[in-house]
C-alpha positions in Angstrom: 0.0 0.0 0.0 1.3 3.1 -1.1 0.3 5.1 2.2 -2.7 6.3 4.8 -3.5 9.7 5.4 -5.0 11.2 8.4 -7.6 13.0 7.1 -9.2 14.7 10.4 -7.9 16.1 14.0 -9.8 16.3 16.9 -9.9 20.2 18.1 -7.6 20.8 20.5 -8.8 23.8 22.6 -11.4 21.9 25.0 -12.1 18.2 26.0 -9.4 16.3 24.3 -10.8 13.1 22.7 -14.5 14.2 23.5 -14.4 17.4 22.1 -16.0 18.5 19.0 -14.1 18.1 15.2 -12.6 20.9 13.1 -14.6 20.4 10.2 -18.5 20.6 9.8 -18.8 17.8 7.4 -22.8 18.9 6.5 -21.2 21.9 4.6 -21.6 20.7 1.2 -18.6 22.8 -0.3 -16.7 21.2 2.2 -16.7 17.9 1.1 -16.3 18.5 -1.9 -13.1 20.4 -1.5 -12.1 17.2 0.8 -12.5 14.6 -2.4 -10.7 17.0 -4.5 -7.8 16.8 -2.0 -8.6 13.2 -1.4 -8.5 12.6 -5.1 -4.9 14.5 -5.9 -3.3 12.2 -2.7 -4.7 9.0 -4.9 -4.2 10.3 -8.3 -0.9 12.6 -8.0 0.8 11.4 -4.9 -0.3 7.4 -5.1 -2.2 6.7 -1.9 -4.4 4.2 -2.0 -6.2 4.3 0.8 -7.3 6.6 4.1 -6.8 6.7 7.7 -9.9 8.7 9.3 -8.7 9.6 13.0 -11.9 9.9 16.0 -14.5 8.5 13.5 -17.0 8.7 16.7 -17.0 13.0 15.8 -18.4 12.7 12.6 -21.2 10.3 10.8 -20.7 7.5 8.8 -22.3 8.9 6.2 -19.4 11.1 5.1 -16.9 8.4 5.5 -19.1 6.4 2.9 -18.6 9.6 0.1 -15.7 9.8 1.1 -14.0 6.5 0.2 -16.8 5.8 -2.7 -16.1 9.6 -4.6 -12.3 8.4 -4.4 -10.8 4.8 -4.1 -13.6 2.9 -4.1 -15.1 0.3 -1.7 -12.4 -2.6 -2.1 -9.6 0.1 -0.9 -8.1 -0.8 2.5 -9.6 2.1 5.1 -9.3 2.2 8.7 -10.8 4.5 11.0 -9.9 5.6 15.0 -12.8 4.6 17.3 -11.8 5.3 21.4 -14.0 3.2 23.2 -15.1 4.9 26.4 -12.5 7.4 26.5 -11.8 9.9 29.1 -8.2 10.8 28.3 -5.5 9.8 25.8 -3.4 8.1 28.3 -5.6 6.2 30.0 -7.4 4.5 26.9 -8.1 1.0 25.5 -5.0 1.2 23.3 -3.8 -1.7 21.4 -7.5 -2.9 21.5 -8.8 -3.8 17.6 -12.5 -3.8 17.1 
């Protein structure tokens, strides 16, 4: 695989992992600014697939355009999901769902 990309951050300024994403994903200019980036990573730079970080601040929904407007439904994809998380440090990591 040619490489993942982190496509979202949770916002920093309150909360940590609980807190609210950057990017209002409803806005429909938005998105389609993100497949146009999403689509030069695949087409110019060679990824082949995406890595969406804290999945659990955004719907499904927008994942779904996501990886269908751009590599497609057999790409490999992976997405973060915290379960029950209060802080960074004291996490379920190494646990796969």
């Amino acid at each position: 695989m040619a490489g993942l990309v982190g496509l979202l951050k949770v916002c920093g300024r309150k909360g940590g992992p609980g807190a609210r994403a950057d990017l209002d994903h409803t806005n429909a200019d938005l998105r389609s600014n993100i497949k146009e980036w999403l689509n030069y990573l695949k087409d110019d730079v060679g990824f082949e697939g995406w890595r969406f970080d804290f999945v659990k601040g955004y719907g499904p929904q927008f994942i779904k355009e996501y990886v269908m407007e751009t590599v497609g439904a057999t790409a490999f994809n992976v997405g973060e999901f915290w379960v029950d998380c209060r802080c960074a440090s004291c996490c379920n990591r190494g646990r796969i769902l």
